[in-house]
N, C-alpha and C positions, 0 to 999 in steps of 0.2 A: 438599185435605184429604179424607180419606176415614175415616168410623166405621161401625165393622163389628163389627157384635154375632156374637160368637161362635155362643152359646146360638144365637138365634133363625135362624143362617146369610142377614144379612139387612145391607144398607147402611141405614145409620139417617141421617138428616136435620135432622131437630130434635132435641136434646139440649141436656142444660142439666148442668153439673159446680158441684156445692160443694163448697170445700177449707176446713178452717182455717188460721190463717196457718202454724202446721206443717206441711201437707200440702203448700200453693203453695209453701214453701222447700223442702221434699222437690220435687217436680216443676221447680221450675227447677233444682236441684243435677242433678236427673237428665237433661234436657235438655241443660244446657250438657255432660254428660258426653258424650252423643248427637253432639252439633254437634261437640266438640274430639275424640275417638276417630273416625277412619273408618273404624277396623275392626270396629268396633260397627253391625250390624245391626237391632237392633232392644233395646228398655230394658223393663224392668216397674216397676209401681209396685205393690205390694201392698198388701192391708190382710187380716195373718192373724188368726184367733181360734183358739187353741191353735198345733197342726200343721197349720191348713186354711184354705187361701186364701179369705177372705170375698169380696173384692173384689178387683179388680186391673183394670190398663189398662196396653195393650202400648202403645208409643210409636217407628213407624222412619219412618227420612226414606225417600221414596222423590223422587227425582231424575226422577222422569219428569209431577209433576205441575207444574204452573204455579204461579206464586207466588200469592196470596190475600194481599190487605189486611186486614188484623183490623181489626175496627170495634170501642170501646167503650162501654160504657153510658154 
């Protein structure tokens, strides 16, 4: 797993994401699109306010990293 702050051109390490339960059924709808397309590169998630992207997070598999066991709280 790899997060990469755009803005600051910098790999980030500690992060912490809160979704509401809309946003985590938007993010798995968009992941499983992720995993079932392979000709899908990479996904966005947005969050606009008018025409202007407030927030967003890019989401691509890359195949060269090793698997990682998710731990939960």
């Amino acid at each position: 797993m790899r997060i990469f702050d755009y803005e600051g051109q910098k790999d980030l390490s500690d992060v912490a994401i809160s979704l509401s339960r809309d946003e985590a059924a938007d993010l798995l709808a968009t992941l499983e699109r992720l995993v079932k397309q392979p000709s899908l590169s990479k996904v966005y998630l947005s969050q606009l306010k008018g025409n202007v992207i407030e927030r967003e997070i890019a989401i691509a598999l890359d195949s060269n990293v090793r698997p990682f066991l998710a731990k939960t709280a």
